[in-house]
N, C-alpha and C positions, 0 to 999 in steps of 0.2 A: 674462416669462410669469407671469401672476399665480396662486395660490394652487390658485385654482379649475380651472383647465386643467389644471394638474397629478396635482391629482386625477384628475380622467377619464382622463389618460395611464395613472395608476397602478392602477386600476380596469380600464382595458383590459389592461395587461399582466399581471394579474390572472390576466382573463381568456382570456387567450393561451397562459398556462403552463398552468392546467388542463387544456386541447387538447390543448398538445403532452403535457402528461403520459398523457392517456387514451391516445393515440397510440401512445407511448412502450411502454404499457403492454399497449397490442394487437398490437404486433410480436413484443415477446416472451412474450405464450400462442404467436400463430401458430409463430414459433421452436419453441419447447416442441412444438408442433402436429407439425411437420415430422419433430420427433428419433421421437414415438409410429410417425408413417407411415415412418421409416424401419429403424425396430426392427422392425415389425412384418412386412415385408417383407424382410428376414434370411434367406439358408440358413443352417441348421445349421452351426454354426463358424465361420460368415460373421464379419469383424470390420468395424462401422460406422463410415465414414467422414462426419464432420458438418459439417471444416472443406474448403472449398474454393476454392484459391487464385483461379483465375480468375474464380469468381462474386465474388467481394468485390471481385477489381479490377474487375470488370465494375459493378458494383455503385458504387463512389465514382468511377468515370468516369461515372458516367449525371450523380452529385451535382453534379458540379465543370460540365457541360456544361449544365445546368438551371438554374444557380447565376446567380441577378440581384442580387446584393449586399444589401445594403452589407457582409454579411460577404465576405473574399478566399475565392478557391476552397478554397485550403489549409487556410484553418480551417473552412470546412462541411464539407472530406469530415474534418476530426479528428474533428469531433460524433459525424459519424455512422461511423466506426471504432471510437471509446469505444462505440454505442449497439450497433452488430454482435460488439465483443467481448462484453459484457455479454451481451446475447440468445444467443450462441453458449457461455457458462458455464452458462446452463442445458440445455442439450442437454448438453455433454461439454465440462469447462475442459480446456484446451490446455496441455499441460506442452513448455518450449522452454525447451534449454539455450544459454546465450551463455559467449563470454569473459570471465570473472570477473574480481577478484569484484566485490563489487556498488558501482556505482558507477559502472563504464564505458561508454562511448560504445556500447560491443555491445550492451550492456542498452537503453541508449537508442535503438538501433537496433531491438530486441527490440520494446520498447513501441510504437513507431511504427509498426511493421508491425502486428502482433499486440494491441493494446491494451492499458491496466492491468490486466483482467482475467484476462489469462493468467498460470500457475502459470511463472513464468521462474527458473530454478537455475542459480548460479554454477558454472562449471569451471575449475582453472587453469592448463589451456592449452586450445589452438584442437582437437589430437587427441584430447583426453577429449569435447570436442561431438560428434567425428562418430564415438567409439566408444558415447556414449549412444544417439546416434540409430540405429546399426548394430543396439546390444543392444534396441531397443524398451523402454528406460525413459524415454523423451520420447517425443513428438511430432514435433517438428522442431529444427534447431539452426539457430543464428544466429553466424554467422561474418564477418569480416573480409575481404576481399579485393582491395580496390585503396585507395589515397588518389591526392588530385589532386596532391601536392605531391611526395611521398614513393616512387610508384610500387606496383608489387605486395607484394604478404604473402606471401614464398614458402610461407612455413609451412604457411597453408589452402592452396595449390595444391600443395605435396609431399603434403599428406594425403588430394584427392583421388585421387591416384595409388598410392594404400595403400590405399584404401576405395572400395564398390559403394556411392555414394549418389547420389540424384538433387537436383538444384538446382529447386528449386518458388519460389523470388521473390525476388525484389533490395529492398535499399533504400538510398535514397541520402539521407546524415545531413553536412548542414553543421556542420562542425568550428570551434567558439570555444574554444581555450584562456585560460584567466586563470592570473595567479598569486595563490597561495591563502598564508592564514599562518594558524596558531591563534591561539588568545587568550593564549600565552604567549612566542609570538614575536616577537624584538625586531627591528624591521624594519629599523633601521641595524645591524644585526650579523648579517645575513644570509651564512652561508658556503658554505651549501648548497644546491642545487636540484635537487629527485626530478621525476621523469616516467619517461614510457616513452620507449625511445628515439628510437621515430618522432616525439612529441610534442615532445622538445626539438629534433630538428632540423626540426619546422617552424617552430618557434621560433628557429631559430639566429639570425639578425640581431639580433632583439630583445633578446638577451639579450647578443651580443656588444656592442651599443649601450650597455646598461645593466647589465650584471653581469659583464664583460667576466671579471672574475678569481676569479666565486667557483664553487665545482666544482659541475660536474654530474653527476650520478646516475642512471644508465638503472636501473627496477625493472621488474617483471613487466608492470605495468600503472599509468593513473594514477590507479585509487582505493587501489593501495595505494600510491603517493606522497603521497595526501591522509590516509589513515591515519598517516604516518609521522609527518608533521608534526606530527600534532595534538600529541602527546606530546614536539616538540624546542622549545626554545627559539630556535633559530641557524638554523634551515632553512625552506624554501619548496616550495611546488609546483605543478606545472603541468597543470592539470586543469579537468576542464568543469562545469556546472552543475550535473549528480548529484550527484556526487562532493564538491562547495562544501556540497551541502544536506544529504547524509547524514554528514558528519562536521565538520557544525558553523563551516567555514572563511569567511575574509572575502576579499574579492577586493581584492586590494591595489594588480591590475591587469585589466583587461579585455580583453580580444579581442586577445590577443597574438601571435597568429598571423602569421608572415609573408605569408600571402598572403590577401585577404580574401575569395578565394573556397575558400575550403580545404574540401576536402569527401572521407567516406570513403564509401564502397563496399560493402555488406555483401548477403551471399548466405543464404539460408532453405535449408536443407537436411532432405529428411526421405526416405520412401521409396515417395511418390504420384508417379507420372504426370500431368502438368499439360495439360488438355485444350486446345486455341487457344483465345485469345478475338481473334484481329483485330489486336490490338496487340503481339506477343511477340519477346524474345528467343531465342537459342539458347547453349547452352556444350556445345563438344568439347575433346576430347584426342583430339592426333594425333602419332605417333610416323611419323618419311619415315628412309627411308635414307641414310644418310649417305654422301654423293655430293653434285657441284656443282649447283647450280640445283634441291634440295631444296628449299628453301622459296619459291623461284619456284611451281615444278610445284604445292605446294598452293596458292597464292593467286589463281594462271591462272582456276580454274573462278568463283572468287567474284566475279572482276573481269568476266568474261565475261557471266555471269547476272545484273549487276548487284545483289548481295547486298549491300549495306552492313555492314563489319566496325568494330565498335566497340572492339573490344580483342585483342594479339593478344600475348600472353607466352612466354619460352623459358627452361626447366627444363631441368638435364642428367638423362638416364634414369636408370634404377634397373639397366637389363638390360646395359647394359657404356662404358665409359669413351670421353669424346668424342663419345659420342651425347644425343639432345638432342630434348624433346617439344613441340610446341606447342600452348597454352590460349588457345584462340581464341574468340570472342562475334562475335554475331552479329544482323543482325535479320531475325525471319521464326521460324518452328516448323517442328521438324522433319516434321510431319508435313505440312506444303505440298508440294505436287508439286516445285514450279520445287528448294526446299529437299531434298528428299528424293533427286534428281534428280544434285544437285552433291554430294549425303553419297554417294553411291552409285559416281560419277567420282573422288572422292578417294580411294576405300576401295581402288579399283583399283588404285593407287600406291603407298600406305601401307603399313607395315608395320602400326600398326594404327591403329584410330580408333575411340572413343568417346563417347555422346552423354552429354555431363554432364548435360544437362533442357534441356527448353525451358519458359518461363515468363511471367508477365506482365511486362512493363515497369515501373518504380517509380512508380506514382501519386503518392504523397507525399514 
């Protein structure tokens, strides 16, 4: 390509940015537009809702459907997630607490949904998320609750069972762990290796392959395994991308993950009602009586109505010993007849049952 075409390539994309930037720059007056007509139509006491989960999924499924390349769908609707956080910080920035601290997969989880622009705060555990979002000093919380490898996180489902919160949107975050070292770690005298516990037993092969005999270390979480290291000499850790970039670490290993689809699960928690958009889940809590063909008798009606169950978990109760709840998912919103129909059939049975939310599905 000689000299000259080049230029004119670079000339046009010049001219390309300027567009998208006017563009850019008219969404969010109009934004801004939106927050005016919605304050202004306020009752007295009223509190403004600006963020709305289903319009946004609604919103990056039109992207990803519209979407003629050459960019993949997944990175058009990121743009334009980045382009709705931003425009949505001028109306009202979004404060969303995750599992701390900073550095973990929750965060990452956090940003994904929510984008760089939201106000995201560390907590250090899963029940300080859903007592901020309880006390209305967040927004929403961003929680943990399944991996592909590992199974559930009882922890966030014992806590919905302590807490009146509603589940408003999912996302699902594929899982790379690396092994990290500082710059003062001497990698043949490695004795240590920090993670979370989940993390190193997704890791277990790989490390029974390759570190067969130096100890492992389960901590809170793996940004503070990445914290730890930085400051040892003798130690490593097992941690994702955040985590490598905000405390300076080198990956000494990549994607060590035993299974290469390894992926967690994470749930938006706040206290909005999520209106259908066409594509939704559902999550209940259901407590049967403890008698035979209990958890037949609740799955009878899903199977009948052809409901598609995606996940279906069993906690022992809180209200007496040997009894036992079930955290089931679903697809479809509760507020679907055929859906409303079979919550209404189960309820008859149950001792009791609960609509955790119904929500969008994970776009991204």
């Amino acid at each position: 390509m000689s000299e000259q075409e080049l230029k004119a390539l670079r000339v046009r994309i010049d001219s390309l940015d300027e567009k998208v930037l006017e563009l850019i720059s008219e969404r969010a007056r109009c934004a801004q537009e939106v927050a005016r007509v919605k304050m202004s139509t306020l009752a007295e006491g009223e509190v403004p809702v600006f963020y709305r989960p289903e319009r946004e999924a609604q919103v990056l499924k039109r992207v990803m459907d519209r979407n003629r390349g050459p960019l993949s769908n997944e990175e058009m609707a990121r743009l334009f997630r980045e382009i709705m956080s931003s425009c949505l910080a001028l109306e009202q920035p979004l404060k969303v607490a995750y599992l701390g601290p900073e550095g973990t997969f929750t965060q990452a989880a956090a940003i994904k949904h929510f984008g760089n622009a939201v106000i995201s705060l560390p907590m250090a555990a899963i029940d300080e998320v859903f007592r901020e979002v309880v006390a209305g000093a967040v927004n929403f919380g961003v929680v943990p609750v399944e991996n592909s490898t590992e199974g559930a996180v009882n922890h966030t489902l014992d806590s919905f069972l302590e807490h009146d919160m509603v589940i408003c949107g999912e996302v699902e975050l594929r899982i790379h762990h690396h092994l990290l070292v500082g710059e003062s770690t001497k990698t043949e005298s490695i004795s240590r290796i920090y993670s979370h516990a989940q993390s190193l037993a997704q890791c277990r092969k790989w490390l029974d392959a390759r570190y067969p005999n130096v100890e492992r270390v389960a901590v809170a979480s793996n940004a503070e395994a990445a914290k730890r290291v930085k400051g040892e000499w003798n130690s490593a850790a097992i941690a994702g991308d955040m985590a490598a970039g905000l405390y300076g670490l080198t990956r000494l290993a990549e994607k060590i993950e035993d299974r290469p689809d390894n992926s967690t699960r994470f749930l938006i928690i706040g206290s909005q009602e999520v209106p259908p958009t066409g594509d939704d889940k559902t999550s209940i809590i259901v407590s049967m009586s403890n008698k035979p063909g209990a958890l037949h008798e609740l799955l009878v009606p899903f199977h009948q109505n052809g409901i598609d169950l995606t996940r279906i978990e069993t906690r022992p109760s809180r209200s007496g010993k040997w009894t036992y709840v079930f955290f089931i998912d679903f697809v479809g919103h509760h507020r679907d007849p055929l859906v409303k129909a079979v919550l209404e059939q189960i309820s008859q049975e149950a001792v009791a049952l609960k609509v955790l939310g119904s929500y969008p599905k994970a776009v991204l």
